[in-house]
C-alpha positions as CSV (number, residue, x, y, z in Angstrom):
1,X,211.6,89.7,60.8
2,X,208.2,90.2,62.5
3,X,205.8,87.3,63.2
4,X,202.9,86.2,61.2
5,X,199.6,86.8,63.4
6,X,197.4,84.3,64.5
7,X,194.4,83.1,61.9
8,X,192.0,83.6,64.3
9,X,193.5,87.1,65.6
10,X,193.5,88.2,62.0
11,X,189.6,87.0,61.6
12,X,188.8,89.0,64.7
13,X,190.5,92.2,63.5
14,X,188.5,92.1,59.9
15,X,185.3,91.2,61.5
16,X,185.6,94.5,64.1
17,X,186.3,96.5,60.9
18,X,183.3,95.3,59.1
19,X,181.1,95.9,62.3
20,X,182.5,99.3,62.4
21,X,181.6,99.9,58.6
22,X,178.0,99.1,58.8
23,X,177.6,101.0,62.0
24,X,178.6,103.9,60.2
25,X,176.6,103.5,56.9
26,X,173.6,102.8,58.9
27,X,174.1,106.0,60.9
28,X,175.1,107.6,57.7
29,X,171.3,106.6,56.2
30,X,169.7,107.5,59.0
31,X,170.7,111.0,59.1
32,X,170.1,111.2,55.5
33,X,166.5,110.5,56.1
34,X,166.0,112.7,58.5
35,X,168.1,115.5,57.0
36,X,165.8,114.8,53.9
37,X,162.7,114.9,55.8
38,X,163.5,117.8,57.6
39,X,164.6,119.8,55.3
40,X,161.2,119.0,52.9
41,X,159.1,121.7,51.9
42,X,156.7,119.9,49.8
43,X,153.8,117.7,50.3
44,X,151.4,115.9,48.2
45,X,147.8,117.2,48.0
46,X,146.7,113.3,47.9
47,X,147.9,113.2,51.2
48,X,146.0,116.0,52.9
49,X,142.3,117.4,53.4
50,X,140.9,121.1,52.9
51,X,138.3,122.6,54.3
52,X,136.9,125.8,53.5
53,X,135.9,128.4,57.2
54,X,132.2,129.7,56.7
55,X,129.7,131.2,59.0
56,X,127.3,128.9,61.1
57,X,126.5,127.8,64.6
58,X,129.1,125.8,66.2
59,X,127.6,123.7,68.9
60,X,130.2,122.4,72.1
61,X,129.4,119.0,73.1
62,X,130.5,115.7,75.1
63,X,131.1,112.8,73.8
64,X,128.9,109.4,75.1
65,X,127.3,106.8,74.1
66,X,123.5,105.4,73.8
67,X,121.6,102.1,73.0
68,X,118.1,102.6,71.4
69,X,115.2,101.5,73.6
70,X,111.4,101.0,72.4
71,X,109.7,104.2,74.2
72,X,107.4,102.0,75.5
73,X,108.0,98.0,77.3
74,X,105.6,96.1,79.4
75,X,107.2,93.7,81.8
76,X,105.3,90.8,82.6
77,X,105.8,88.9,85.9
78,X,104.6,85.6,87.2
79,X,102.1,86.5,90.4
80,X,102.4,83.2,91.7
81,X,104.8,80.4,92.1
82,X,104.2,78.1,89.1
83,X,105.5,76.3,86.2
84,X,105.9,76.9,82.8
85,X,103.3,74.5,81.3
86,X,103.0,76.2,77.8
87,X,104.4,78.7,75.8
88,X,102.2,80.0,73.0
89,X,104.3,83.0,71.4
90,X,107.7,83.3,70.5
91,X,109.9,86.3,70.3
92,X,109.7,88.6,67.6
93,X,105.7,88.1,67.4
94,X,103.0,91.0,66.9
95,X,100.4,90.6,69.4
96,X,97.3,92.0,70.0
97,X,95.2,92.6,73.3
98,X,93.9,89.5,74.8
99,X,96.4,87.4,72.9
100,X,97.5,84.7,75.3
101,X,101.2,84.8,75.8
102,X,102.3,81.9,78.6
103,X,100.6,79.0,79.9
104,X,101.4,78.4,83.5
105,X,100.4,75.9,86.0
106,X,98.7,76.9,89.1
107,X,97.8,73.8,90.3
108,X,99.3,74.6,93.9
109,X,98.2,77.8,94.1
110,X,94.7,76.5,93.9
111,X,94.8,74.3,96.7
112,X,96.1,77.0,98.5
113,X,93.0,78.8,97.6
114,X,90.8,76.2,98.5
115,X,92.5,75.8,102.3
116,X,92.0,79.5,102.8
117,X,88.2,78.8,101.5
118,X,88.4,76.1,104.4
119,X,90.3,78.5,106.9
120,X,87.2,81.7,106.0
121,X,84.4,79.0,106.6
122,X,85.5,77.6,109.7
123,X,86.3,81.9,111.0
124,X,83.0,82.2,110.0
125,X,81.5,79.1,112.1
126,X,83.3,80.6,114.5
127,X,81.9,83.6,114.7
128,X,79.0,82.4,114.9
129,X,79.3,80.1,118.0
130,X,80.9,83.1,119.9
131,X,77.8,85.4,119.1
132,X,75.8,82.2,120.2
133,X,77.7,81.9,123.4
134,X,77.6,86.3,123.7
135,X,74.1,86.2,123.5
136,X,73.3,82.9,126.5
137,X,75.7,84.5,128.6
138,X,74.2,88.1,128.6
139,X,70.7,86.1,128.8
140,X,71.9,84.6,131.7
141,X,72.9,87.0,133.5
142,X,70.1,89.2,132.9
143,X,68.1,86.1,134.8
144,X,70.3,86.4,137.5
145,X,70.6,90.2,137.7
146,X,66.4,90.0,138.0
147,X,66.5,87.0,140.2
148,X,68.8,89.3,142.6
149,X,66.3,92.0,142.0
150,X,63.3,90.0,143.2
151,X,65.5,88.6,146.3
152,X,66.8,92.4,147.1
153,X,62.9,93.4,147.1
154,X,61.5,90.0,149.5
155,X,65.1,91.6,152.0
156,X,63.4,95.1,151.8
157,X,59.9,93.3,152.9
158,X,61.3,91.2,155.8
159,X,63.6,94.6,157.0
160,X,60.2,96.5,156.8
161,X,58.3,93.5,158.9
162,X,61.1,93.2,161.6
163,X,61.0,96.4,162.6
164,X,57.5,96.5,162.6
165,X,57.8,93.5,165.2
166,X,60.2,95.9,167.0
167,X,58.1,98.3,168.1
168,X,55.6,95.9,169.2
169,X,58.1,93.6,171.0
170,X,57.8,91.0,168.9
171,X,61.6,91.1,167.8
172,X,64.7,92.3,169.0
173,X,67.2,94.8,167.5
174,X,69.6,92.0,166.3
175,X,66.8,90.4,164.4
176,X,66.7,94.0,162.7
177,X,70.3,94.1,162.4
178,X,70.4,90.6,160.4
179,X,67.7,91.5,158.0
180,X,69.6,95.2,157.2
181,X,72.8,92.8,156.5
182,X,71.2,90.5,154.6
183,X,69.5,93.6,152.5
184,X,73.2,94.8,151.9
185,X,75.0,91.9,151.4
186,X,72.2,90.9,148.1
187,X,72.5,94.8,147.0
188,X,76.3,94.6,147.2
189,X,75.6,90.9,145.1
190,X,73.5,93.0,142.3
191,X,75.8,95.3,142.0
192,X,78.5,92.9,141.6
193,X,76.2,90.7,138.9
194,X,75.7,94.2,137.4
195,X,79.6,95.1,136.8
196,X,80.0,91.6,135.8
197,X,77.2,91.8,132.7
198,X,78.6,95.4,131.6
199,X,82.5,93.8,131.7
200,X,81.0,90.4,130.1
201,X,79.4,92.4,127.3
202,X,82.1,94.4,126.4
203,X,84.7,91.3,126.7
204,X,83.0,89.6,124.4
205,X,82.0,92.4,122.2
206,X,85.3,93.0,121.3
207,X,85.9,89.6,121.4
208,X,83.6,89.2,118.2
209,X,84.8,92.0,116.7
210,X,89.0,90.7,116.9
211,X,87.6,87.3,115.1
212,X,85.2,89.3,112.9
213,X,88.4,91.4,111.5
214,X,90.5,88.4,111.6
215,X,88.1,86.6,109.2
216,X,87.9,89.8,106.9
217,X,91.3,89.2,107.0
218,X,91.4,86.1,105.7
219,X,88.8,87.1,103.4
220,X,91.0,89.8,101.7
221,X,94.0,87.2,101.1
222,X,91.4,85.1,100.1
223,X,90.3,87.9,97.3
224,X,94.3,89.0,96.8
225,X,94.9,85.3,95.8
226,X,91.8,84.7,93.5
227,X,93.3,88.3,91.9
228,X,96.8,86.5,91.1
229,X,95.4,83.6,89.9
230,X,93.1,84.8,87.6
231,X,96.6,87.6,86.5
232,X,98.8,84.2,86.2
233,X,97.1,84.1,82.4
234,X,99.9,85.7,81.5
235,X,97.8,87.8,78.5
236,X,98.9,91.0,76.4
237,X,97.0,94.1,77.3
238,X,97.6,96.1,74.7
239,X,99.0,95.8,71.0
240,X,103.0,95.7,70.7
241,X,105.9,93.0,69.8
242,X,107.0,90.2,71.9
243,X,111.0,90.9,72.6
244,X,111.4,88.0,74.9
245,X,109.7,85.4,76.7
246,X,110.8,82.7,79.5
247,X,110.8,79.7,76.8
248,X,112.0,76.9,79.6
249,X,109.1,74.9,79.9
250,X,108.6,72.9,83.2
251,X,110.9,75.2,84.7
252,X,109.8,76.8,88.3
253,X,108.9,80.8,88.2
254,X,108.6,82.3,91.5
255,X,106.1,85.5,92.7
256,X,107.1,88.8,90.5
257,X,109.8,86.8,88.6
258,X,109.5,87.8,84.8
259,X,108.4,85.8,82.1
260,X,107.8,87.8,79.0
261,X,108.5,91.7,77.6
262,X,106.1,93.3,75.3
263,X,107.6,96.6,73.4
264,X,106.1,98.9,71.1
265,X,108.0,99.4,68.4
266,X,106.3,102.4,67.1
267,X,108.6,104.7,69.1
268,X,111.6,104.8,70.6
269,X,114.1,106.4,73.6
270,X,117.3,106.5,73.9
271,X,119.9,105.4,77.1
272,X,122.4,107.2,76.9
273,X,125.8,106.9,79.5
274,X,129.2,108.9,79.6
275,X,132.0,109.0,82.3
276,X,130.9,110.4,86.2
277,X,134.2,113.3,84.9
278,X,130.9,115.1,83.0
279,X,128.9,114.6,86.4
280,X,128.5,118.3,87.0
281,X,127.6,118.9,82.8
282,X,125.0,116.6,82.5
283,X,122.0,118.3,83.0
284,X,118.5,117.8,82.7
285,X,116.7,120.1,79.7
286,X,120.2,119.7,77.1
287,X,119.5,119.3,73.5
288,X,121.6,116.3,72.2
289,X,122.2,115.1,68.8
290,X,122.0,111.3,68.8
291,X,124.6,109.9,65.8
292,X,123.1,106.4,64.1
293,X,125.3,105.6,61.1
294,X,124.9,108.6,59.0
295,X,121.8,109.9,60.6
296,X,121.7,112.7,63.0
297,X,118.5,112.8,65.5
298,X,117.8,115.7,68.1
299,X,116.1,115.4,71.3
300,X,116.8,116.7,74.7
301,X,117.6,115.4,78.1
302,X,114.5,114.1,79.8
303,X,116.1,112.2,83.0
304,X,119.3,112.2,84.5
305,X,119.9,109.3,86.9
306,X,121.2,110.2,90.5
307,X,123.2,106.6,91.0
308,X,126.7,107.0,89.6
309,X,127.8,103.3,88.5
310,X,131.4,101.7,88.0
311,X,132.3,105.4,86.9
312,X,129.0,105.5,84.6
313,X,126.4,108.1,85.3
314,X,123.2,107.5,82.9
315,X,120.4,109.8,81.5
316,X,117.4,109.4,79.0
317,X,117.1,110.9,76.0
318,X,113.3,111.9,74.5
319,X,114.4,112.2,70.6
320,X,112.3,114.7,68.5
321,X,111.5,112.4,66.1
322,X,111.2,108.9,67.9
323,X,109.6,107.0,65.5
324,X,112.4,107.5,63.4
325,X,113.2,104.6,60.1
326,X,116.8,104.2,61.4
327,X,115.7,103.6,65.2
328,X,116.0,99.8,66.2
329,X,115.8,97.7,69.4
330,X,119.3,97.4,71.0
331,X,121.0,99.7,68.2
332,X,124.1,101.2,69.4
333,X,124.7,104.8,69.0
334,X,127.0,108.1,69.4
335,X,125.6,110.6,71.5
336,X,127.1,113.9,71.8
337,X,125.5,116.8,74.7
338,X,125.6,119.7,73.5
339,X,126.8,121.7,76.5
340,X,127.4,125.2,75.0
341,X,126.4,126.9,71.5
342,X,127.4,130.1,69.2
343,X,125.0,131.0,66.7
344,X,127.1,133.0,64.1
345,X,130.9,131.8,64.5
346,X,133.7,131.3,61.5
347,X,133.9,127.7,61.8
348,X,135.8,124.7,60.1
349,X,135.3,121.4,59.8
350,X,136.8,118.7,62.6
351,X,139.9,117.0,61.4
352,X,143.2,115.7,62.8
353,X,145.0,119.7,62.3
354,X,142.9,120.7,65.7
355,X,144.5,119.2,69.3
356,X,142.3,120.8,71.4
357,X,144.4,123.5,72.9
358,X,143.2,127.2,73.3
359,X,145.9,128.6,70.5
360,X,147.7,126.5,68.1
361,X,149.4,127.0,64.4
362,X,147.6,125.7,61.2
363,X,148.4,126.0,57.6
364,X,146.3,128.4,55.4
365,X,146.1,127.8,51.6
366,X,145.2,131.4,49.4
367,X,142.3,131.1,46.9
368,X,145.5,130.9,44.0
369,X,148.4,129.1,44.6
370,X,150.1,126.1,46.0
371,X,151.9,127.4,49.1
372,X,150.4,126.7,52.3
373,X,151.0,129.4,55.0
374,X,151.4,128.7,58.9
375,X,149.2,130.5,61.0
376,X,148.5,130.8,64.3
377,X,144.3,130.6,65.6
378,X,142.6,130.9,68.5
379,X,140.2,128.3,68.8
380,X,136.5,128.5,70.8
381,X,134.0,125.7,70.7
382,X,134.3,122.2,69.2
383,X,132.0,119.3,68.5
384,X,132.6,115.9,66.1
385,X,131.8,118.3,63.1
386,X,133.5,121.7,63.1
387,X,135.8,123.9,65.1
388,X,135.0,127.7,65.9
389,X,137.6,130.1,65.0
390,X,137.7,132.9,66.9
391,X,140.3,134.7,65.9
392,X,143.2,134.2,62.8
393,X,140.6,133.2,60.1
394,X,138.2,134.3,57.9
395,X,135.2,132.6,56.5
396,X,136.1,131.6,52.9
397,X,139.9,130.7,53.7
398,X,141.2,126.9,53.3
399,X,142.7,125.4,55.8
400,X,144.6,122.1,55.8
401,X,142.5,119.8,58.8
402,X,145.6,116.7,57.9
403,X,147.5,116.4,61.2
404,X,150.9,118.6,60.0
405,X,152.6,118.8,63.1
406,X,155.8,117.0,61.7
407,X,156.3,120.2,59.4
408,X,155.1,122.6,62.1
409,X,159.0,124.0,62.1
410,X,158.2,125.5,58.6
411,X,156.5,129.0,57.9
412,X,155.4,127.4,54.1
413,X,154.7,124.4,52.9
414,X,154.4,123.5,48.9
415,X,151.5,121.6,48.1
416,X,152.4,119.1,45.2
417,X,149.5,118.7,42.7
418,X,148.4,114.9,42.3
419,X,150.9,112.9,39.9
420,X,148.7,111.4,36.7
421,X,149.7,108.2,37.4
């Protein structure tokens, strides 16, 4: 007689069975599904997108981005160190010229003026005690040069005696010797005073003229300064709007730090920026089509900036029509450079059917019917707008632009008309 198995035995015996069913209906379903999907020749036209091929330019571009500028913006910077005493405008104000924008407080900057006033007067003073001294010095020895003059002439007498007393006997030849040295030594004396008036005069000349420059010197920063103070009234030069302004008040501003930006908002640039990979496409002169919202606005390449940053190169876009109803400060924008063009091309709108590759199948719906045909194209230039096909397609054939690759096994597909539901 056999033996009763264990409960628990038993338990694990049904529970293995009942894994082993699920397991196998789930695997069951599964290939169901995809036996189902696979094997589907239909879809429903809800589902997908047509597009009709026609004849027009098809323009090849890059894709990058922009942020809309004002064509013009006047930066205004502090000339001095100061403090923010007042500010009379806010952001977001029309100003016109001569409106008064910031109040700043230049107290220490005008007692800097006034010591280099101080500093200039006393360069001056001193200019004028070295002239004073230039001219008693050459004075003086002028005096002395004709005092030597008078002395060298009462020598020349005495020689001129001595030897007259020579030939009479009433001297010796030593007493003519002493009065020929003493005749050289004063002429040797003038010429000596002489070289030492031309050096003096020349010393002190340019002596006169190194403190002469050093107080035009001091005059010019003297000017520069009165210059920044009278700039530091921070006032608007022209008519625009006030897109921001240094609003701390009391807070410290140092030389050329800036304080306010004045835009007009009449016209407008954009900035555009794209990945350094386009480096060697980006090129000054290339027409671009600048995307805001539903508006498309031309313009061309104007600068290309040399510094590549984090990856980024940038360039600046003049638009055709800058002054534009859509074009705000700050707006974001798609920018797409147009890089290569083809004036008569059969061409098809953009959609999820096209992945970029060089040949590729799509499915082609006749002008009557249902069935949607698989056909291979050769594609050519492509932009956010249409594809060019340059070969496999004719202008006034639909094409289905709905991402089909999951039927791409099937030469036809059914297109099932929309329920009424």
């Amino acid at each position: 007689m056999d033996k009763e198995l264990a409960p628990e035995i038993a338990n694990r015996s049904r529970n293995r069975n009942w894994i082993v069913g699920v397991t196998v209906i789930v695997a069951l379903t599964l290939v169901l599904t995809w036996a189902r999907s696979a094997l589907k020749t239909s879809v429903e036209a809800e589902k997908i997108r047509i597009a009709t091929a026609e004849v027009g330019p098809v323009e090849n571009s890059l894709n990058a981005t922009g942020e809309v500028i004002p064509a013009y913006e006047q930066i205004y910077t502090s000339p001095i160190r100061a403090s923010i005493r007042r500010v009379l405008l806010m952001p977001g104000t029309a100003v016109k010229p001569g409106q008064p924008i910031l109040d700043l407080d230049k107290s220490l900057t005008q007692i800097e003026l006034e010591k280099l006033n101080d500093q200039l007067a006393l360069k001056r003073n001193g200019i004028d005690q070295l002239r004073m001294k230039l001219n008693k010095s050459l004075y003086d020895a002028e005096v002395n040069d004709q005092i030597k003059l008078l002395n060298i002439n009462r020598l020349r007498a005495d020689l001129d005696g001595t030897r007259r007393l020579q030939k009479v006997g009433g001297s010796t030849g030593e007493d003519v010797t002493r009065a020929e040295n003493s005749l050289r030594v004063a002429e040797l004396e003038k010429k000596q005073l002489e070289n030492d008036l031309a050096y003096n005069r020349q010393s002190m000349s340019a002596s006169l003229r190194e403190t002469t420059l050093q107080a035009q010197i001091e005059e010019k920063s003297l000017k520069e300064l009165t210059y920044k103070i009278k700039q530091a009234d921070i006032v608007a030069d022209r008519p625009g709007v006030l897109t921001w302004v240094n609003e701390n008040i009391g807070s410290s501003v140092n030389e050329g730090e800036i304080v306010a930006k004045l835009a007009d908002l009449r016209s407008f640039r954009v900035e555009g920026s794209c990945s350094d990979v386009y480096a060697e496409q980006v090129k000054l002169g290339l027409p671009v089509i600048v995307k805001i919202n539903e508006t498309n606005l031309r313009g061309l390449i104007t600068q290309v900036k040399p510094a590549v940053k984090n990856g980024i190169i940038q360039f600046v876009i003049q638009l055709d029509n800058n002054a534009h109803a859509s074009l705000r400060p700050n707006m974001k924008a798609d920018v797409f450079v147009i890089t290569d063009r083809v004036a008569r091309a059969v061409r098809v709108a953009n959609g999820p059917a096209f992945k970029g590759k060089r040949k590729q199948f799509i499915y082609v719906l006749p002008k009557e019917g249902n069935v949607a045909h698989r056909r291979e194209v050769e594609l050519g230039l492509s932009n956010f707008d249409f594809v060019e096909i340059r070969s496999g397609l004719q202008a006034g054939e639909r094409v289905i632009t709905t991402d089909l690759s999951q039927y791409e096994h099937l030469e036809e597909i059914t297109i099932e008309p929309k329920s009424n539901r």
